[in-house]
C-alpha positions as CSV (number, residue, x, y, z in Angstrom):
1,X,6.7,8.7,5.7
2,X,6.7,9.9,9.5
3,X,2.9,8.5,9.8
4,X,2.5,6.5,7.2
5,X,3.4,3.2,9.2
6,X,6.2,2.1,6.3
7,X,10.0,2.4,6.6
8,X,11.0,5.6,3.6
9,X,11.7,4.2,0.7
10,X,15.6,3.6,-0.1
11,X,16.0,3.6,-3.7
12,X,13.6,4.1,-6.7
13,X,13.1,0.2,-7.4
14,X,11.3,0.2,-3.6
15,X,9.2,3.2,-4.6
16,X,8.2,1.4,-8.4
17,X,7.2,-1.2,-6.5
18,X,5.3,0.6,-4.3
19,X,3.2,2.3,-7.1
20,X,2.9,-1.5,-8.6
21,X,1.3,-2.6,-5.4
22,X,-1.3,0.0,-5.0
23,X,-1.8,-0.4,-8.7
24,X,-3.0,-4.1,-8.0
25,X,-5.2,-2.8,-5.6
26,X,-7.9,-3.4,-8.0
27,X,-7.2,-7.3,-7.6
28,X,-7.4,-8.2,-4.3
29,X,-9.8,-10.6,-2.4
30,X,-10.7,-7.3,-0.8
31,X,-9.9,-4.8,-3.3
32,X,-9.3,-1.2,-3.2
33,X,-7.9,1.6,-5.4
34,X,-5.6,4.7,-5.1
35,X,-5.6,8.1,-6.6
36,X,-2.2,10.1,-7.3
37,X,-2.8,13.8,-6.6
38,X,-1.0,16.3,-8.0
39,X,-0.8,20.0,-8.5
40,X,-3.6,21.6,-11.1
41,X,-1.0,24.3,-12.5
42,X,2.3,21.9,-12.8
43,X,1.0,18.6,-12.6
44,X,3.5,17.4,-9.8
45,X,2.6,14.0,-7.9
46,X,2.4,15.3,-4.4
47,X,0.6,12.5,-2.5
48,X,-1.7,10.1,-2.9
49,X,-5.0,8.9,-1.5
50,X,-7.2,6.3,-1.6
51,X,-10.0,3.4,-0.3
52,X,-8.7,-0.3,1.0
53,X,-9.6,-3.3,2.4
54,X,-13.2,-3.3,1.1
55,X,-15.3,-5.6,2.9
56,X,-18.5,-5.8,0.3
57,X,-20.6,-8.1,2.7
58,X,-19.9,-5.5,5.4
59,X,-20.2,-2.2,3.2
60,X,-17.3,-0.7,4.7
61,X,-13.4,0.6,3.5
62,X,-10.4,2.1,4.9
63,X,-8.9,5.5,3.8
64,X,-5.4,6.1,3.3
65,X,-3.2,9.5,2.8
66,X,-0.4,10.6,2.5
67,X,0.7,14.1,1.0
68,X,4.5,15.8,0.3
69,X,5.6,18.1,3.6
70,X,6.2,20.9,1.3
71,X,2.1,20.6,0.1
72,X,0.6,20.1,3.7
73,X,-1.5,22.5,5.0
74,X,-2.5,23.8,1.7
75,X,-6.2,22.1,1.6
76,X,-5.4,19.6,-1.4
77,X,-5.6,16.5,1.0
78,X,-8.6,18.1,1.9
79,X,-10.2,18.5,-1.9
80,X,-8.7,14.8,-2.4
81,X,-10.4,12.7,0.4
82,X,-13.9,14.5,-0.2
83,X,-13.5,13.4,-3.7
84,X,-12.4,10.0,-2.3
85,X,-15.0,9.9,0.2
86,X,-17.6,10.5,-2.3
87,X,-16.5,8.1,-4.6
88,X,-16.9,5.4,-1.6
89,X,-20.0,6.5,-0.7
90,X,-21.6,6.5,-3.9
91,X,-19.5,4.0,-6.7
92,X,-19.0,2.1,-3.3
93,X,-21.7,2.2,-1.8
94,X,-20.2,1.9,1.6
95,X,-22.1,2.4,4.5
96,X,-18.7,3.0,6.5
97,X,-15.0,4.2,5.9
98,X,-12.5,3.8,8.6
99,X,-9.1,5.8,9.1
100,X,-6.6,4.6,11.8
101,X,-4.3,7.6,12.5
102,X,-1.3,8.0,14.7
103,X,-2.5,10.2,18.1
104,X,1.0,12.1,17.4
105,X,-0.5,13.2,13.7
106,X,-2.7,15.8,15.0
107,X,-3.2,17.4,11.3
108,X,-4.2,14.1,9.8
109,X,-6.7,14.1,13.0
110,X,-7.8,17.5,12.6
111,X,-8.7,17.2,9.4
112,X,-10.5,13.5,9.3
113,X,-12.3,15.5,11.9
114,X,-13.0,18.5,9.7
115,X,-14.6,15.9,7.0
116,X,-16.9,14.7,10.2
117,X,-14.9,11.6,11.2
118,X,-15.6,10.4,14.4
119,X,-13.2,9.3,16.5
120,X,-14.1,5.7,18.4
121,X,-11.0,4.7,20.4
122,X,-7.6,4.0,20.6
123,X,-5.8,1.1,19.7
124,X,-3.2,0.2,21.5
125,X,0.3,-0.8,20.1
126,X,-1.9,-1.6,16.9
127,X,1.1,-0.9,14.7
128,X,4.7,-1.7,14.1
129,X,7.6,0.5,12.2
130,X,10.6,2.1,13.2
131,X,11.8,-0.8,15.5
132,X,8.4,-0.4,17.8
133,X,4.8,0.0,18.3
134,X,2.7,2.4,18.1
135,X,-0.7,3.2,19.5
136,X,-3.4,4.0,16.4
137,X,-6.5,6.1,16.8
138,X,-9.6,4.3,15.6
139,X,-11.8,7.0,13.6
140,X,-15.1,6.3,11.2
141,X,-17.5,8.0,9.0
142,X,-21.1,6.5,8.4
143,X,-22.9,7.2,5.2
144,X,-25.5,9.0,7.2
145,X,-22.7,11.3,8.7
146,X,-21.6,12.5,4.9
147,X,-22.8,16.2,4.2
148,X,-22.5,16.0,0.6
């Protein structure tokens, strides 16, 4: 939860009802959905990732992310965005997907990067947890920048 811009959870009723809340993504004036990812072999929830704040008129989405310490930097947030993207791109059909990241998150950077993000700015004290703001870094993708 270091980056993800939320205090941790502190008991198992705040996690049930965070699932509930991304469940009822699907509902929202601006609607959105999340994907659970888990392990192929074991079937262990490891992270999840998904596409928010859908502006139809404006064909465009965030992407959010988050993955299990013990599972980074083993290229399933990787496989699970480029699914994600795809799905936005095409089911979407979003001309533009936005990330805001942490500047401190360098592996969440690198790899928005790797997936050709682009990075557009920083935005200063843009976010608030942990007692303080942070500065966010604005990043996009355009349909016409998607290789696949």
């Amino acid at each position: 939860m270091r980056w993800y811009g939320i205090e941790p959870f502190p008991d198992l009723a705040a996690v049930e009802a965070r699932i509930k809340t991304l469940i009822d993504l699907r509902r929202q004036t601006n609607p959105g959905t999340s994907w659970a990812i888990t392990t192929r072999h074991h079937g262990a929830l490891i992270g999840t990732c998904g596409l928010f704040a859908w502006n139809r008129a404006w064909r465009k989405c965030s992407v959010g992310y988050e993955i299990a310490k013990s599972a980074q930097g083993k290229g399933y947030m990787q496989e699970a965005l480029t699914a994600a993207l795809s799905w936005g791109f095409h089911t979407m059909a979003v001309n533009r997907i936005e990330a805001q990241v942490h500047p401190n998150n360098l592996r969440s950077v690198r790899l928005l990067q790797r997936l050709h993000f682009v990075e557009e700015g920083r935005l200063r004290q843009a976010a608030y947890w942990g007692n303080r703001f942070h500065d966010m870094l604005q990043l996009s993708m355009l349909r016409e920048d998607w290789p696949r």
